[in-house]
N, C-alpha and C positions, 0 to 999 in steps of 0.2 A: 609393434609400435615403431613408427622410424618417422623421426625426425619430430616429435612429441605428437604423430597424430595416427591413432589406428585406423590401421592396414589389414585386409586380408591378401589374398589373390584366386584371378580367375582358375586355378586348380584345385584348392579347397573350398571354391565354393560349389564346382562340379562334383566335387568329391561328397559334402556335404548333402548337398539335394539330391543324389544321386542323378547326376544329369552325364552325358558325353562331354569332355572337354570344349570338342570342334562346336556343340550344341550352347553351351555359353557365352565362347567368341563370339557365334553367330549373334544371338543376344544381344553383347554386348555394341557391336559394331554396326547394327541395325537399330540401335536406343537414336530418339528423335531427340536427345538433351541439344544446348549451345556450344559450340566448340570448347570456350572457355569453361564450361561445367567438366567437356570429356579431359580438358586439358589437365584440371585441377584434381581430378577425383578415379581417371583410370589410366595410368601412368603403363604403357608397354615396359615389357620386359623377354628375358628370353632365359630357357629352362631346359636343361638336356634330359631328353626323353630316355625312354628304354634303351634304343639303339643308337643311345649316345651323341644325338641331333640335336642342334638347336631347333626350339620351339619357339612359339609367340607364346606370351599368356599377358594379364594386367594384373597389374599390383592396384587395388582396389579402395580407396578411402572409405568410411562410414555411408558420407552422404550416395556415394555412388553403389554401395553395399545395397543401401536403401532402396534404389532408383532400380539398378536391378533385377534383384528379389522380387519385386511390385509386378516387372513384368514376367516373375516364373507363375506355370499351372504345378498343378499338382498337391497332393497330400501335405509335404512338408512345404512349401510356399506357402500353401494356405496361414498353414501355425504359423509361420513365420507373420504373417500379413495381421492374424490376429493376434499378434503377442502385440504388433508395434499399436496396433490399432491400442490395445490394451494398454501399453504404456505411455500413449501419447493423452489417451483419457485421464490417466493418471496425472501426467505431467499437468493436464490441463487444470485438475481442481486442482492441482497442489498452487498452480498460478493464480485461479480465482480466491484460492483460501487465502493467498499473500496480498491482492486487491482488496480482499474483503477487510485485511489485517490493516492495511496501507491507510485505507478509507475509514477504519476503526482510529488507528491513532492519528488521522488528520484531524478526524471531528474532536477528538482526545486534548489536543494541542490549542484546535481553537475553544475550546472549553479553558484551558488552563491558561491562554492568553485573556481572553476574557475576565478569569479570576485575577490575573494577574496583572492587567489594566491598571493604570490609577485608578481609585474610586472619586466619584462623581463628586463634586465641591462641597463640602461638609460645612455646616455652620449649628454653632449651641444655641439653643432656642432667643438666649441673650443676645447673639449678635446678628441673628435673623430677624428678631426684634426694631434692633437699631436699623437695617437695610429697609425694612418695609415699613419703618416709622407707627409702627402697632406701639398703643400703650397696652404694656402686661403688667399686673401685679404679681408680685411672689409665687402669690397661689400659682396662678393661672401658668406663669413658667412652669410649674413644678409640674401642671395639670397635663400643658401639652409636652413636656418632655417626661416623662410616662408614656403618653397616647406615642410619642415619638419613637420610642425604645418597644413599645409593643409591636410599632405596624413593623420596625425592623427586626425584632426576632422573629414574627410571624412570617416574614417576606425575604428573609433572609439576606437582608442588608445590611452592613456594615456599616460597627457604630464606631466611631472614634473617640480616642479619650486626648485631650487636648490639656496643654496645661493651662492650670490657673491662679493668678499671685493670690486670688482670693480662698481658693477651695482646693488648692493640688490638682485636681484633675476633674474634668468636667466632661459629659457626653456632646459628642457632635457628629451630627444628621445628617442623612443627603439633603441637597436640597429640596428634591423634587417631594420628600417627607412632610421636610418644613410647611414649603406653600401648599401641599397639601390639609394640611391643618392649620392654617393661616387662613385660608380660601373657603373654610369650612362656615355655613353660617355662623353668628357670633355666639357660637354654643361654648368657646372656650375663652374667646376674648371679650374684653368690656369695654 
């Protein structure tokens, strides 16, 4: 590692695949990459050989590791070609699992924004009453806040409990409840 990013060099990577030193260079110095790629990723160096000479070799980044390897034959290239192969597959579902997660809790989120909306205008049958100018008797409030409170546990709407100087607390409706059973032939109203 130098400089926080791993390194090999063109020596143990000859070393490694069993290839000739001069046979890597060659390799390397025949890759068709952008300047800027060779600039970044295979950095000259020099190495004293057996008899004590400076040599060429490259100090090697990951990416350029990659780039490569890709272009060796042989037995070990091959493993090598299908490890990445292997871990690139890898890599891949473990990214679609994180999309799949992503896309889980976005729909998650708008579920709980949805719940967590204000709910829709509420009104107790009494002052729904008053708005649509319906005359109700006793009963018949009592009748249609029942049928009120039914369609909303069935449908899972939220009931409100409101105060009242007359009764402590009183249920109130969506609207769209209301005028639904407001709207209903006059099977509740008189």
């Amino acid at each position: 590692i130098e400089q926080g990013q791993t390194v090999t060099t063109s020596l143990k990577i000859a070393s490694l695949f069993k290839k000739q030193h001069k046979n890597v260079l060659q390799k390397i110095e025949a890759l068709q990459c952008s300047s800027e790629f060779v600039r970044h990723n295979f950095k000259p160096i020099l190495y004293l050989d057996n008899y004590n000479r400076n040599q060429k070799a490259y100090e090697i980044s990951k990416d350029g590791f990659s780039i490569l390897v890709m272009s060796f034959t042989g037995k070990r290239a091959m493993q090598f070609k299908e490890q990445y192969i292997s871990q690139f597959n890898k890599m891949n579902e473990i990214i679609q699992g994180l999309q799949a997660n992503q896309s889980l809790l976005s729909n998650q989120s708008n579920r709980v924004k949805i719940i967590d909306a204000p709910t829709p205008e509420s009104y107790t049958v009494t002052a729904w009453e008053r708005i649509t100018k319906a005359h109700l008797s006793n009963r018949m409030r009592k009748i249609i806040g029942k049928e009120a409170s039914k369609i909303c546990r069935e449908q899972g709407y939220t009931i409100e409990r409101v105060p009242s100087q007359r009764w402590g607390f009183i249920n109130a409706y969506p609207r769209f409840v209301l005028e639904q059973l407001f709207n209903q032939p006059k099977q509740y109203i008189h």
